[in-house]
N, C-alpha and C positions, 0 to 999 in steps of 0.2 A: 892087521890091516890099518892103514891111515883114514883119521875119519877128520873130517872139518867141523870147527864147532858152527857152522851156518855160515851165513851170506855175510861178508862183508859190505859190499857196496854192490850200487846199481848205477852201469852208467847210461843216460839217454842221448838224444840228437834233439834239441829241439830250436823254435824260433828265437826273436829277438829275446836278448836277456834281461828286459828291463820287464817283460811281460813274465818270465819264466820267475823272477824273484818276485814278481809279487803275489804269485800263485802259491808259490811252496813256502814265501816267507807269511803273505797277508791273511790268506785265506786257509792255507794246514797249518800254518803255525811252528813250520818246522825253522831251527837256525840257521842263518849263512854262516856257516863253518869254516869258509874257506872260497876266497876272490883268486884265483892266479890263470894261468896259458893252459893250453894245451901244449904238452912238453913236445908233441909231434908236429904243430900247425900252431905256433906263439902266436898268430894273428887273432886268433879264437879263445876267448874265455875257456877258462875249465870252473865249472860255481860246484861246490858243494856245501848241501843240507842235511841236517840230523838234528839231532836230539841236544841238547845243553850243555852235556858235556862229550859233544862229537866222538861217538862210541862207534865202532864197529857195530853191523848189524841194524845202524840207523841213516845210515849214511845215504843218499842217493845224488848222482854228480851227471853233471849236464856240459855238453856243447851245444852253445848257443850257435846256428847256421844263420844270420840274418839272412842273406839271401839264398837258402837252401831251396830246395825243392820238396815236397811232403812227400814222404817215404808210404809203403803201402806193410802192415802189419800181417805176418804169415809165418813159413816156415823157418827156424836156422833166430829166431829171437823169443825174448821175451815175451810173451802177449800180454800178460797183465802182470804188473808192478801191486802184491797185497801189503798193505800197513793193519798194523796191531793199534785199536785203541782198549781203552780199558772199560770191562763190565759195566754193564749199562750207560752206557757214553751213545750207544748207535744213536738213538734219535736225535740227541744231541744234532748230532752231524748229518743226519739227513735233513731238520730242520737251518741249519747255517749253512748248507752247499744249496740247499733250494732258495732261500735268503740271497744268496749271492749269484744266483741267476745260472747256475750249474745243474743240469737234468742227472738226475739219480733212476737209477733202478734196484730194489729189492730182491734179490732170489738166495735160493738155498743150496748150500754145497758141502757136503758132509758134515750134514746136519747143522751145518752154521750158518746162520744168516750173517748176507754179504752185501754190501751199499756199494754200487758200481759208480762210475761217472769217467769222464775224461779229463787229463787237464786242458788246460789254454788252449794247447799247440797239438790235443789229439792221443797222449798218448792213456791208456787204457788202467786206471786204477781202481781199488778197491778197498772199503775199511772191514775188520772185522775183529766181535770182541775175542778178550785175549787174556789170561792170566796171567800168562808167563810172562817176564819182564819187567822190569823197573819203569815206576813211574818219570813220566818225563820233567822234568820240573821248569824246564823255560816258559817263560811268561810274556805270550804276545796275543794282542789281540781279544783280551776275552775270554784265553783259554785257558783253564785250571790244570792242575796234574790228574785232576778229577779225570779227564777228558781228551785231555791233549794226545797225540799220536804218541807210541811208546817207541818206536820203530819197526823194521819189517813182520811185517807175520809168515811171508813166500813169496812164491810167485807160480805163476802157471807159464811153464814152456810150451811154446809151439815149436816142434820137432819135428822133420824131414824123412825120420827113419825113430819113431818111438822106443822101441826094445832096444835102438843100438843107444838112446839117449837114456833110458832106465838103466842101464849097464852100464854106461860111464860114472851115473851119480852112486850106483850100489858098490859095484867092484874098484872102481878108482876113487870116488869122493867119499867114500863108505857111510853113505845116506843110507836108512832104513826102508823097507817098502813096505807100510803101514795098511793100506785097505786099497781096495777098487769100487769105482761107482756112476755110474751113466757112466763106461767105457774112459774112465779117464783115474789114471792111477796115481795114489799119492804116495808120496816120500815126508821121510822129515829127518834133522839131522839131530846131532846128539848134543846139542851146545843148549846154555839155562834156556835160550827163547824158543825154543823148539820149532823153527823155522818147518814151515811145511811146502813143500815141493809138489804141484801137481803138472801133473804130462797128459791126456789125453791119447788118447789110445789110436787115435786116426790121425794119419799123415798127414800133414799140410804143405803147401805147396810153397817154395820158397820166397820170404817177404822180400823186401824192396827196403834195402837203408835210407834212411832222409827222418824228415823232421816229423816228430810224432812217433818214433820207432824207438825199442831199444838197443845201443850198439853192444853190451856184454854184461856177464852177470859175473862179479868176482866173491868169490870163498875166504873164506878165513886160515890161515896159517897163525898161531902163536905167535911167533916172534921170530927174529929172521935168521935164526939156525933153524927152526923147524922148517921153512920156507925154501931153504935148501934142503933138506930131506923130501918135501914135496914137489921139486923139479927131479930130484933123484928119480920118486917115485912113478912121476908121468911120464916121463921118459921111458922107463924102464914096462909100466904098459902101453907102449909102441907109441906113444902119439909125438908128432911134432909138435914140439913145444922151443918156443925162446927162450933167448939167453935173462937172466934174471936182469929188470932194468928198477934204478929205480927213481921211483917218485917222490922223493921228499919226505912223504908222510908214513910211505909204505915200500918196501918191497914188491914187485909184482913179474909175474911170468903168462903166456897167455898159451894157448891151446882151443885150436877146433874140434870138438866131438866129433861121430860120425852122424850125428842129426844135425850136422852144420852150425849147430848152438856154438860161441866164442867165448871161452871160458876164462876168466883171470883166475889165477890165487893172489892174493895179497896179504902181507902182513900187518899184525896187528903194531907193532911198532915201528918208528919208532912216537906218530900220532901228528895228530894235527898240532900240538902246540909245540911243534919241533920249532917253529919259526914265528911264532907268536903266544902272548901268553892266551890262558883258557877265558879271562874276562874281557878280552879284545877280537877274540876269532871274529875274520871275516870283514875285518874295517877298511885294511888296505888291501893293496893289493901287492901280491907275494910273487917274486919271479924267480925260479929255479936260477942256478949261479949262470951257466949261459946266457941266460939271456938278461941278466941284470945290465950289461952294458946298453941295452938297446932300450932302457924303462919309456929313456921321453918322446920316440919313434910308438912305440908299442902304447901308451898310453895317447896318442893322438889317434890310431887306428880303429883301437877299440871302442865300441860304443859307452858312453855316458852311460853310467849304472851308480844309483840312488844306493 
């Protein structure tokens, strides 16, 4: 059986992009890793953030909608985006998101306490401590490696059809099913960070894409022979899947469960500093070779971003 070593990236919908960088850059402290388009809608930023050295597993990427409409959070997505900080770091960060004018809530989920809040634009996060994984070592803001976000720790799916969403992650993503608790069941996958997967065990009713929602959660493939074995692979457990496209940084393929959840896989290479070095990530802005002819139309369109 093919198993993913955990989440590659997480992509969201959110508002204006000047708002969304200074949330995940000022205030989480995560890196801009990466300014370019959306390879399907060039008119729209694609921002991605992570960790220092833009690792897989740390990654979370954003279209900015300036004038979108606010999506409603439910079935067929993400509901909560989890980040790994490290051991005794919590209070840290319930102290600094309450400093910064961000309402937190405290509760407990198999057996871990968990720091909730939203960002900017709504969409539904989480910190929680974390062994697993390397400390993060960028330095913004205040933040040490003491402390700083390490990258994901999971995420919780809201799913349409639960069992048929536990089934896609066991039998095709070859995630684990680790415990059950208040009716909502956890996975975790097999990679160092030991990503943890929870589902809820009660149907939801399908959300509403827009701003504050997440559009898909993408897996890790190795490298992109592996990445062609795992189109083989989903293929081959019936689902409609696309043709391999890629992205620059990654190879990627996508696929709808039958809990309506939008699946990527992506590879881990060839990385973010295909097209920039590792001590520049994120300064300019990067256009896929199409649309390289169109930089000084496309840089008048898109909004002003610091």
């Amino acid at each position: 059986m093919k198993k993913t070593a955990g989440i590659h990236h997480i992509t969201a919908i959110v508002g204006h992009p000047q708002e969304n960088a200074d949330f995940y850059s000022s205030i989480l402290g995560l890196r801009l890793v990466k300014k370019t388009v959306n390879f399907d809608d060039p008119q729209t930023y694609h921002l991605y953030f992570g960790n220092g050295n833009a690792e897989p597993g740390t990654i979370i990427t954003f279209f900015p909608w300036t004038s979108g409409e606010q999506g409603q959070i439910g079935g067929g997505q993400v509901g909560v985006t989890s980040y790994a900080v490290p051991p005794e770091s919590l209070s840290f960060w319930e102290n600094r998101l309450s400093q910064k004018g961000i309402t937190v809530r405290k509760t407990t989920r198999f057996n871990e306490t968990v720091l909730q809040f939203e960002d900017v634009h709504g969409l539904q996060l989480e910190l929680v401590e974390r062994e697993a994984g390397s400390q993060n070592t960028w330095s913004s803001d205040g933040l040490s490696p003491e402390v700083a976000i390490k990258g994901f720790a999971g995420a919780v799916l809201y799913s349409t059809n639960p069992q048929a969403t536990i089934e896609t992650l066991t039998e095709t993503m070859g995630l684990s099913e680790s415990t059950e608790e208040d009716n909502v069941q956890r996975l975790t996958t097999e990679g160092p960070s030991g990503h943890t997967i929870d589902v809820p065990l009660e149907a939801y009713s399908l959300g509403d894409m827009g701003i504050g929602t997440v559009h898909h959660i993408a897996w890790r493939a190795s490298d992109e022979t592996d990445h062609l074995d795992w189109h083989k692979h989903v293929r081959e457990k019936g689902y409609q899947v696309t043709e391999v496209k890629d992205r620059n940084y990654f190879k990627a393929l996508y696929f709808r469960e039958y809990g309506k959840l939008l699946f990527e896989i992506a590879s881990d290479t060839p990385g973010f500093t295909a097209d920039e070095p590792l001590d520049s990530l994120g300064e300019s802005l990067k256009l896929p070779e199409q649309y390289e002819k169109h930089r000084d139309e496309l840089k008048r369109v898109l909004p002003l971003l610091n």
